[in-house]
N, C-alpha and C positions, 0 to 999 in steps of 0.2 A: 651257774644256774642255766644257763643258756645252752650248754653243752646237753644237761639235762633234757631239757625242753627239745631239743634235736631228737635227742634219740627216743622219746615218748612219742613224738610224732612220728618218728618211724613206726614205731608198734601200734601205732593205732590204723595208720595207713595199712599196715601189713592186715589188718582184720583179723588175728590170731586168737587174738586174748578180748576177753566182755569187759574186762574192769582192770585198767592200768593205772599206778599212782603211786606217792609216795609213801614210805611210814616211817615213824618217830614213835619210841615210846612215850608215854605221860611224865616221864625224867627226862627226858631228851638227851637221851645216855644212846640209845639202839635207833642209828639214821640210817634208813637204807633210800638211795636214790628213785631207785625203782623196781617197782613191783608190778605183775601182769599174771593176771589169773585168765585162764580158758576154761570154765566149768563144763563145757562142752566136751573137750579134748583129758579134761583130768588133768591139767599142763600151770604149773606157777614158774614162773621168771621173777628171779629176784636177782638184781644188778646193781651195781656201784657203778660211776659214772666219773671217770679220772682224765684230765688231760692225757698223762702220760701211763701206760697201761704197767709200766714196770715200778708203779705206785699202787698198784693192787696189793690188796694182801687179803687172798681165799679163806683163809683161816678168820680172820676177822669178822669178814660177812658172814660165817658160816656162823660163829660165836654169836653176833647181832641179830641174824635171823629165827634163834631159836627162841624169841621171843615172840616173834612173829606168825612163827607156823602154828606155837602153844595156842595162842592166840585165835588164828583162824580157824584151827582146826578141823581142818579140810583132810577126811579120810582118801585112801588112794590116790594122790594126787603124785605126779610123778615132777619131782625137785628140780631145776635147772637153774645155779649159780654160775655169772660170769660178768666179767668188767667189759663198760663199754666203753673205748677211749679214743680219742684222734687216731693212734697206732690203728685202731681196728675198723675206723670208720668207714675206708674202701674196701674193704672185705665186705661189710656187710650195708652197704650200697650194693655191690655187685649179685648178693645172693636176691637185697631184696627185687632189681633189674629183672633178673633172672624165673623169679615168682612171677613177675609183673608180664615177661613175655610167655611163661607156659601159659597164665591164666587168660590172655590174649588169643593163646591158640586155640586154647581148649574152646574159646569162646565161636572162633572163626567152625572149628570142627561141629561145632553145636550147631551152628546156624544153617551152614551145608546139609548138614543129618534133617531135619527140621525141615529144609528146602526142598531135598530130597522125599522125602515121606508126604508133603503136602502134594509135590506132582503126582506121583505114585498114587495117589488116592482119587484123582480128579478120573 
């Protein structure tokens, strides 16, 4: 559960997705770890969450989910199934680093822009 809890607060930090969380059917037959819908983007993230990533099995979540999607029933939305695991964890630390410093610059280059146009007007 704690592995879980990692990787939700990753996605929530990343700001991508409006509504992140788990599901379980009313049998509690269909668990998926995690789920992150972007209604903005058209974008779902549906994720299992494994110590070891070579304990996935695609096929499974793919199975578990189709109750899920029935479910939401969210037109156009574009599908994205993948395990989150220890194995994968520094990959995706680094990508999210990586967001963190464009979103940094872009920020730096905005305020210049902004600095820029405020003299320019005096």
């Amino acid at each position: 559960k704690e592995l879980e809890t990692l990787f939700e607060s990753i996605l929530i930090e990343s700001k991508q997705f409006n509504r992140i969380g788990g599901y379980w059917d009313s049998k509690g037959e269909n668990e998926i770890d995690i789920v992150a819908i972007d209604d903005l983007g058209k974008r779902i993230l549906i994720a299992e969450v494994k110590r070891q990533s070579k304990k996935f099995n695609p096929n499974q979540l793919l199975l578990k989910s189709t109750h899920l999607l029935t479910k939401l029933n969210l037109k156009d939305y574009a599908i994205d199934q993948r395990c989150f695991s220890l194995d994968n964890l520094d990959d995706i630390m680094a990508k999210k680093k990586k967001k963190q410093l464009i979103l940094c610059w872009s920020m730096i280059e905005l305020m210049f822009s902004l600095k820029s146009q405020y003299i320019c007007t005096i």
